[in-house]
C-alpha positions as CSV (number, residue, x, y, z in Angstrom):
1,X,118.9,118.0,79.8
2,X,119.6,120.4,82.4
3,X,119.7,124.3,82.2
4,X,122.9,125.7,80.4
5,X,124.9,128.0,82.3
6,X,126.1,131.6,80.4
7,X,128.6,130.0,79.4
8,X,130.0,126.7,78.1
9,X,133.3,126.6,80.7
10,X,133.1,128.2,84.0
11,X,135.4,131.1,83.7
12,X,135.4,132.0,87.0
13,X,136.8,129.0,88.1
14,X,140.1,130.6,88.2
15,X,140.8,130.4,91.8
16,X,141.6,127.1,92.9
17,X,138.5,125.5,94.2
18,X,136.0,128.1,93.6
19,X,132.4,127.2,92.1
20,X,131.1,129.5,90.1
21,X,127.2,130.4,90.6
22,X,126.2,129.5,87.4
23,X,127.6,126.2,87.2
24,X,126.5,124.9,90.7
25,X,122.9,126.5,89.5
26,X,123.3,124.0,86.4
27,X,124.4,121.4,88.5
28,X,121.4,120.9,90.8
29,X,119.8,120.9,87.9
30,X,121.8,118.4,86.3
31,X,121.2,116.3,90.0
32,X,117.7,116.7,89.9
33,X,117.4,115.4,86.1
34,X,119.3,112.4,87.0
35,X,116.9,112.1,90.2
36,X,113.5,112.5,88.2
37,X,115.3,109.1,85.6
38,X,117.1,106.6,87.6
39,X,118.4,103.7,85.9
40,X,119.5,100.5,87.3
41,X,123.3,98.6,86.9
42,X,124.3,98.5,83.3
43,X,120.9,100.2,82.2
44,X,122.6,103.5,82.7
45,X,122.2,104.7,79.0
46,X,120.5,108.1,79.1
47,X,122.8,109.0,82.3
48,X,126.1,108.2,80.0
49,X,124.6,110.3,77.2
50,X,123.9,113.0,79.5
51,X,127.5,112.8,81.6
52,X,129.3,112.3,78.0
53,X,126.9,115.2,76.6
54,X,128.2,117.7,79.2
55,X,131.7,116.8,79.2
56,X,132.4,117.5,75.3
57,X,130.3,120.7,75.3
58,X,133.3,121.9,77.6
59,X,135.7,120.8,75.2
60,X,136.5,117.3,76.7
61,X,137.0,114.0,75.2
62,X,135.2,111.3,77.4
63,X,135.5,107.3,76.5
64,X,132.2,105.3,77.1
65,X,133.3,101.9,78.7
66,X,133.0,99.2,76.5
67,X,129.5,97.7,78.5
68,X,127.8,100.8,76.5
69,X,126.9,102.7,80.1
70,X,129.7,104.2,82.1
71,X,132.3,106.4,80.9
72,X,135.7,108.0,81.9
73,X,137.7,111.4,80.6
74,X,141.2,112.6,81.0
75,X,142.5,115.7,82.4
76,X,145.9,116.7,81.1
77,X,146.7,113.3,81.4
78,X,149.0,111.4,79.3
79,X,148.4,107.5,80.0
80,X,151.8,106.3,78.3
81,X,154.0,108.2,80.8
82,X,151.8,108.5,83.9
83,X,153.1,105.3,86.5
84,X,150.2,103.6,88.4
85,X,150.4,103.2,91.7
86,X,152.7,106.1,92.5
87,X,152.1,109.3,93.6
88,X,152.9,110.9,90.1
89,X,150.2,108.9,88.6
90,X,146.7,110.5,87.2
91,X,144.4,111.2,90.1
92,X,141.0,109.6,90.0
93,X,137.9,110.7,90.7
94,X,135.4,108.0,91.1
95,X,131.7,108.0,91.2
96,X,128.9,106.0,90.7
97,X,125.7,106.3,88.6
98,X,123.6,103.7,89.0
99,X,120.1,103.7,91.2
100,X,117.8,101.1,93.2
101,X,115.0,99.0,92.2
102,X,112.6,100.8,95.1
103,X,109.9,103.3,95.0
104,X,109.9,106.9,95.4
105,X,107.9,108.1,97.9
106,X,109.4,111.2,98.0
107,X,106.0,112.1,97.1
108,X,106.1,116.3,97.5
109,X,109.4,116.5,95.5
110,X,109.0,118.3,92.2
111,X,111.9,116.3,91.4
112,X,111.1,112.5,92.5
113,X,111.3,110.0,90.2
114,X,109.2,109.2,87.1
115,X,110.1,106.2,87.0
116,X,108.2,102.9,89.1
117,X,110.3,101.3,91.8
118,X,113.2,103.3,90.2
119,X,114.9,105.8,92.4
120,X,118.1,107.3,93.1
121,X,118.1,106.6,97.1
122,X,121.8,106.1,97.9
123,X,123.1,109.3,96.2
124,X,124.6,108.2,93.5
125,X,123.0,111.2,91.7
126,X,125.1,113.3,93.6
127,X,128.2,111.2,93.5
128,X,127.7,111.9,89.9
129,X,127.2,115.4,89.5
130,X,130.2,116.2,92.3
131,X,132.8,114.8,89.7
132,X,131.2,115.9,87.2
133,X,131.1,119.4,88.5
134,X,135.0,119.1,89.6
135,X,136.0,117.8,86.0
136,X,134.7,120.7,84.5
137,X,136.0,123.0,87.1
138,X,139.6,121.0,87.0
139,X,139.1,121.3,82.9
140,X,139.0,125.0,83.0
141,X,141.9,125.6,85.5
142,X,143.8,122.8,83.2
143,X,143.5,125.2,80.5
144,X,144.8,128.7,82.3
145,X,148.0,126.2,83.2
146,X,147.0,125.7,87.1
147,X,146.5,121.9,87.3
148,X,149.4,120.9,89.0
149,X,148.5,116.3,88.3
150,X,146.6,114.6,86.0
151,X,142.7,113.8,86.2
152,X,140.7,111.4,85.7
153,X,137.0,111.2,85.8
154,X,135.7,108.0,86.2
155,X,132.1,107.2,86.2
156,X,131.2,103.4,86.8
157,X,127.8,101.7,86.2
158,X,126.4,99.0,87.9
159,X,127.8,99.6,91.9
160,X,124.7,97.9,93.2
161,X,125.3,94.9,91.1
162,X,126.9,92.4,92.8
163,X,130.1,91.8,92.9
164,X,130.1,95.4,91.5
165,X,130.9,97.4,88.5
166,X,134.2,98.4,89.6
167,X,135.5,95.2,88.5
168,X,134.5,95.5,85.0
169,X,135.5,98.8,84.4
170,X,139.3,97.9,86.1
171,X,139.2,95.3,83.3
172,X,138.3,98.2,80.6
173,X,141.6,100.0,81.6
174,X,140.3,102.6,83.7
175,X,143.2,102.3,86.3
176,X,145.6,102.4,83.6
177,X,148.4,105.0,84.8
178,X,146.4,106.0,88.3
179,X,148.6,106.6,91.1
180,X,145.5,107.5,93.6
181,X,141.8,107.5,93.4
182,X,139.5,108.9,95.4
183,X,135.8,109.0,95.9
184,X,132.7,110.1,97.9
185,X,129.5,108.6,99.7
186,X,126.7,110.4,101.1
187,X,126.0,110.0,104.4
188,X,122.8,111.2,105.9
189,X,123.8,111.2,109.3
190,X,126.2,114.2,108.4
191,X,125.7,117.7,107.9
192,X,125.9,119.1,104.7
193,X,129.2,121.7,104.6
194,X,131.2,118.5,106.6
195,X,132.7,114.9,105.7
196,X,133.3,112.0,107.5
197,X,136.8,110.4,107.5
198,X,138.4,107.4,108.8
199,X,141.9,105.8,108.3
200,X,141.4,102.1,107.7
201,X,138.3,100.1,107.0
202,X,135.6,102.4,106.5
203,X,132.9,100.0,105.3
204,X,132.8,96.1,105.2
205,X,132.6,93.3,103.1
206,X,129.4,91.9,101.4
207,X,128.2,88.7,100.1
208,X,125.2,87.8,99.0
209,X,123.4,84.3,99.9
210,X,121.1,81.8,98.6
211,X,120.1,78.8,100.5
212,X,118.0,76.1,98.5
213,X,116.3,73.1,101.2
214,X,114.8,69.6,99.8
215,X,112.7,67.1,101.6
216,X,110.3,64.7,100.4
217,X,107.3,66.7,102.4
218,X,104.5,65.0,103.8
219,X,101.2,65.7,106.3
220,X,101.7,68.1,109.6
221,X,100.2,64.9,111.7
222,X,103.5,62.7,110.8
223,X,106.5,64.8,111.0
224,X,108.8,62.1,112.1
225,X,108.0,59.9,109.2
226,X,109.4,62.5,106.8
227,X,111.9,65.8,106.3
228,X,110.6,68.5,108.4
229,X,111.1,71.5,106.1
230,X,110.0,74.6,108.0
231,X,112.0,73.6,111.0
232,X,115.3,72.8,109.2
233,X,114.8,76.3,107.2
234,X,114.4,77.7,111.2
235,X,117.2,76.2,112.1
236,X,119.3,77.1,109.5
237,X,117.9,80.8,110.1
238,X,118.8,81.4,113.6
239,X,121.7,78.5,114.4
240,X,123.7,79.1,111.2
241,X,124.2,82.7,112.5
242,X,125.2,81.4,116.1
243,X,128.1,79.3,114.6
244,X,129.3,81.7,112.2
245,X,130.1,83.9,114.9
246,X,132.1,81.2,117.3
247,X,133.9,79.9,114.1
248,X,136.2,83.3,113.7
249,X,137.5,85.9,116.4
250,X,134.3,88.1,117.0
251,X,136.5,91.4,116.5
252,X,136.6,90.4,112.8
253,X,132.4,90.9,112.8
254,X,131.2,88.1,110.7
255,X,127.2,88.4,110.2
256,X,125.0,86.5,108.4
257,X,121.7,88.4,108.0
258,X,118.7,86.8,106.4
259,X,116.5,89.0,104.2
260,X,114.4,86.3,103.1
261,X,112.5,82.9,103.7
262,X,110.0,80.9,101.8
263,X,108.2,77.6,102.1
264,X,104.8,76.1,102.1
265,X,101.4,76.6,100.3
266,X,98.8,75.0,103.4
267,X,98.6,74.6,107.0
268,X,99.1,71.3,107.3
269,X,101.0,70.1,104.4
270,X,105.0,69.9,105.3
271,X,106.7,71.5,102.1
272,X,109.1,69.7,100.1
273,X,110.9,72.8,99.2
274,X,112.0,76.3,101.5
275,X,114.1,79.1,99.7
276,X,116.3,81.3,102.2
277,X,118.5,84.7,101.1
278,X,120.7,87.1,103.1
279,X,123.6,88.7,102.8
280,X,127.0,88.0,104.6
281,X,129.0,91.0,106.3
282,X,132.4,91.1,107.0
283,X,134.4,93.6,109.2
284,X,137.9,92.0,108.5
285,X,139.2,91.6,105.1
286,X,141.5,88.2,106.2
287,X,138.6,86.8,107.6
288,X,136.6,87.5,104.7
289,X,138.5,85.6,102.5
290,X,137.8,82.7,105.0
291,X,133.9,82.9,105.1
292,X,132.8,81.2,102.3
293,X,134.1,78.0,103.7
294,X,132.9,78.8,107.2
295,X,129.3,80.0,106.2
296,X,128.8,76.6,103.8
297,X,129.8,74.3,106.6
298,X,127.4,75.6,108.8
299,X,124.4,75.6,107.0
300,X,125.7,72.2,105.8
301,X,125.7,71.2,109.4
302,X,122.8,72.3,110.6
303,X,120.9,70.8,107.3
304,X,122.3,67.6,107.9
305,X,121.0,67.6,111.1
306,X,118.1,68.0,110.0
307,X,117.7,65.5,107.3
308,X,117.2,68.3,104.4
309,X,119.1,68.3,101.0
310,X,120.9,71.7,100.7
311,X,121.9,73.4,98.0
312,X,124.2,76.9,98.8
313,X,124.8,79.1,96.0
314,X,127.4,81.8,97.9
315,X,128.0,85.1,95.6
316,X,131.4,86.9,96.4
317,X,130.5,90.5,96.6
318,X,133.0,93.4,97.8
319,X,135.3,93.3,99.9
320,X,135.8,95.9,102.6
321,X,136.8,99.8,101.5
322,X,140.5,100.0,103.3
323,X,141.2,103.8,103.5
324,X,145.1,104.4,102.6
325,X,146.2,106.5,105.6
326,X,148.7,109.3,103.0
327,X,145.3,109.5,100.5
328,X,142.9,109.8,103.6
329,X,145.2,112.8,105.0
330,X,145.1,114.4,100.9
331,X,141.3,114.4,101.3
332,X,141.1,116.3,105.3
333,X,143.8,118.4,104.1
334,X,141.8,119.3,100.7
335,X,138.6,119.6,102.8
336,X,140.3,121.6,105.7
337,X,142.2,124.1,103.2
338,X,138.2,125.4,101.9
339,X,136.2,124.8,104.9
340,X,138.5,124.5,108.1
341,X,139.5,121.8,111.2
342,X,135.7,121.5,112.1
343,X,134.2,120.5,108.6
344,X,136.2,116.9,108.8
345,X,134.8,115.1,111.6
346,X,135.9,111.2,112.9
347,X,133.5,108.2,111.3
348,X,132.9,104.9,112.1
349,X,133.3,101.4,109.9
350,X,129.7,101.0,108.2
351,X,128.8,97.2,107.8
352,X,127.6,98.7,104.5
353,X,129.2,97.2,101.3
354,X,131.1,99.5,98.7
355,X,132.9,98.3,95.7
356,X,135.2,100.9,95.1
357,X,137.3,98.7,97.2
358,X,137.8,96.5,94.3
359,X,140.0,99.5,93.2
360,X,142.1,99.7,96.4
361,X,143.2,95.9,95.7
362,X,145.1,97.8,93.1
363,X,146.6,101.4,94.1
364,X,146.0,103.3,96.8
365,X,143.0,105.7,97.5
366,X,140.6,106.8,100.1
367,X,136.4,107.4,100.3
368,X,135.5,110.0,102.4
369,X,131.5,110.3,104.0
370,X,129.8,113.2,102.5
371,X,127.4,115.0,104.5
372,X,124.0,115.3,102.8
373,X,121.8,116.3,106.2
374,X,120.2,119.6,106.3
375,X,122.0,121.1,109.6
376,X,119.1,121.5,112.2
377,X,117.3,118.6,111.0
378,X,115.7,115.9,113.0
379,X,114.1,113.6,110.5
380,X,116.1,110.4,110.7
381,X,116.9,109.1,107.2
382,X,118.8,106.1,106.1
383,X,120.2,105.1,102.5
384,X,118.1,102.4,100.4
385,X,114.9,104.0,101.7
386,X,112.4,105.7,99.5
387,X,112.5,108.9,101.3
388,X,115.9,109.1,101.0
389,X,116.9,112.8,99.9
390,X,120.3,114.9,100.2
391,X,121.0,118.8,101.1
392,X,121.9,120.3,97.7
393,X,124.5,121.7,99.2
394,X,126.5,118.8,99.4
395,X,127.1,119.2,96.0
396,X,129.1,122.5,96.0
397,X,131.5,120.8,99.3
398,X,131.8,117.7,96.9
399,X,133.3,119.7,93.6
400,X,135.4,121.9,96.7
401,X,136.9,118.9,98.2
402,X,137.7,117.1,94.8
403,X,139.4,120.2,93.5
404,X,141.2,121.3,96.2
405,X,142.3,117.3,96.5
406,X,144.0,117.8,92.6
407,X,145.8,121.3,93.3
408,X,147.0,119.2,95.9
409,X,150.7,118.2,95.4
410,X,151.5,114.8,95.3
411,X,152.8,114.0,98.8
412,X,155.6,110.5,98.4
C-alpha cells in the first residue's frame, strides 16, 4: 500500500490537533495510491482493504458494510448507551470513496490514474484520507485519555450512484447512536489552509431524467402526414425548461438541464424513436418534493402537443445538504481554534448534488467546503473534470479541522 510511518500510532499526536510529520508523509502517500486505482460505486474493494488495512494496524476494529465495499470504526464509542440525535451521541466523520467513470488527463502526474476512464476527480481520495488521518490521530489521543466524545469513522461507497450510498449504509446501522455528523468537500475555488462554510442549504437537490419519444416516423417531404420526432424532442428540450420554471416560485431554483439527446440514422428519414437525459436541480427542499409531478406534466404536455408517445422514467436522487446552524458553528469554531477568523470564509449554495444529505433527514450535521487550490494559482479548475487535482495540503487542514471538531465539547 502506501509507505509506513516509524511507527504504527502517531505518538506525537498528543496535543490536540497536531499532525505528526510522519503520518501526513504516509498520508499523501496513502492519497496518491488511492488516486493512481480509482474504483467506481460499490466496486470499491481494494480501497476497503486498504482503509480496513490501516485502521487495524493501529489497533482499531473497523466493520466492512454489508455491500462488501465501505466500512465504518468506532472510537471509544459504546453504541448501546450513546443516544442519536443528541448532542451526547458518537460524532461522525463522513467521507466518501468512490471515483468517476472519466479519463485522467492529468497526464504529467506521477500519480494519475492507471486505470481507463477511471479517476478520482471530485476528491473523494482526499475525503478519504482526511478521516482516515483524523481516526488514527483521534485513536491515539483516545488511548492517552484525551477524547472527550465518541468517534465514528464512516466511509461510504457508491456517492456518485444515484440516489446515493448514504442510504444504504443508514440502512446498515451506521447512524446507530450518532448525535452529529460531519463531513468535507473539496472545493477548487478555495485556498488550500481555508474552508468554506454556510448555514443552511449549501448544495441542492438532484434528479436524474430519462425521456423516451415514439412516433410512427416517416419521409422528411411529408411531416404533416406523420409524428415529427426531432421537433417534439426540441420542444421538449427547450419548452419543458420554460414551464418548469413558471410552475414554482423562481427563488426555489428548479432547473432542468439536458445532458443528452438522440434520434435519427439519415437526413431525410423522420425517426420513430428520440432518447433525451438530464438531470433536475433543486434549490428548495419543499419544492423538491414537488418536482416530480411538475417536471412529468410538462414534458407530458408538450409531447402531447406534439403527437409523440412519451415515456418518463424520473430517478429521485439527493435531496439538498441543509447545514444545521449549532454543527456548522462546531466546524468554524474547530477550524478557527488551529488556523484563526480568516481561514473560514462565507460560501455560496452549489446547485451541485451531495448525498450526505440523506444523513441530515436523520440527525443533525454540517459539510463544510475544503479548500484544495494552490494559493497564487490562476488555473481555473472545476470538479468532474479530468484535470481535476487538489493541493496536498488540504489534507493536513482536513485531519486539523476533524480533530479539533471532536475535542470539541458537545455544545446543547
Amino acid at each position: 500500500m502506501s509507505p509506513e510511518s516509524e511507527a504504527d500510532t502517531p505518538a506525537e499526536a498528543a496535543l490536540p490537533g497536531t499532525l505528526p510529520e510522519a503520518l501526513f508523509a504516509e498520508l499523501v502517500a496513502f492519497r496518491r495510491d488511492l488516486h493512481m486505482h480509482p474504483e467506481l460505486g460499490n466496486q470499491e474493494f481494494r480501497t476497503t482493504a486498504a482503509i480496513k488495512a490501516r485502521l487495524e494496524k493501529a489497533g482499531l476494529t473497523p466493520r466492512v458494510l454489508p455491500s462488501g465495499t465501505g466500512l465504518v470504526c468506532d472510537i471509544g464509542a459504546d453504541t448501546g448507551t450513546a443516544a442519536s440525535g443528541t448532542a451526547e451521541g458518537i460524532l461522525a466523520l463522513r467521507a466518501d470513496i468512490d471515483a468517476l467513470p472519466i479519463p485522467d488527463t492529468k497526464s504529467e502526474s506521477p500519480y494519475r490514474s492507471t486505470v481507463p476512464d477511471r479517476a478520482h476527480a471530485c476528491g473523494h481520495d482526499v475525503h478519504t484520507t482526511v478521516v482516515l488521518g483524523a481516526g488514527l490521530v483521534l485513536a491515539e489521543l483516545h488511548r492517552r485519555g484525551l477524547l472527550p466524545r465518541p468517534v465514528r469513522l464512516v466511509f461510504q461507497p457508491a456517492e456518485e450512484v444515484l440516489p446515493g450510498g448514504a442510504a444504504e449504509a443508514i440502512k446498515s446501522g451506521v447512524l446507530n447512536g450518532v448525535g452529529r455528523i460531519i463531513a468535507v468537500h473539496c472545493d477548487p475555488r478555495v485556498d488550500a489552509g481555508r474552508i468554506g462554510l454556510r448555514q443552511g442549504p449549501i448544495t441542492s437537490a438532484c434528479d436524474r431524467l430519462e425521456v423516451l419519444l415514439d412516433g410512427p416516423g416517416g419521409h422528411t417531404a411529408r411531416p404533416h402526414l406523420t409524428t415529427d420526432l426531432v421537433t417534439a424532442a426540441a420542444r421538449v428540450v427547450t419548452d419543458v425548461p420554460a414551464l418548469v420554471g413558471r410552475r414554482v416560485d423562481t427563488r426555489a431554483g428548479l432547473a432542468v438541464t439536458w445532458g443528452r439527446i438522440e434520434s435519427g440514422h439519415a437526413p431525410n428519414v423522420i425517426p420513430q424513436h428520440a432518447e433525451l437525459a438530464g438531470t433536475v436541480r433543486c434549490l428548495d427542499i419543499h419544492a423538491w418534493r414537488q418536482a416530480p409531478d411538475i417536471v412529468v406534466a410538462a414534458i407530458d404536455e408538450v409531447a402531447n402537443l406534439h403527437k409523440a408517445k412519451s415515456e418518463i422514467n424520473y430517478v429521485r436522487g439527493v435531496p439538498p445538504v441543509v447545514n444545521e446552524p449549532v454543527v456548522t458553528e462546531l466546524l468554524r469554531a474547530a477550524m478557527e481554534s488551529r488556523r484563526g477568523e480568516a481561514s473560514v470564509e462565507g460560501t455560496e449554495q452549489s446547485l451541485g448534488g451531495e448525498d450526505f444529505s440523506w444523513y441530515l433527514e436523520h440527525v443533525p450535521g454540517a459539510m463544510a467546503r475544503l479548500g484544495v487550490r494552490t494559493p497564487g494559482e490562476r488555473t481555473v479548475r472545476d470538479l468532474h473534470q479530468g484535470d481535476f487535482d487538489a493541493d496536498e495540503s488540504a489534507i493536513r487542514v482536513g485531519v486539523e479541522l476533524f480533530t479539533a471538531a471532536a475535542l470539541l465539547h458537545p455544545t446543547h
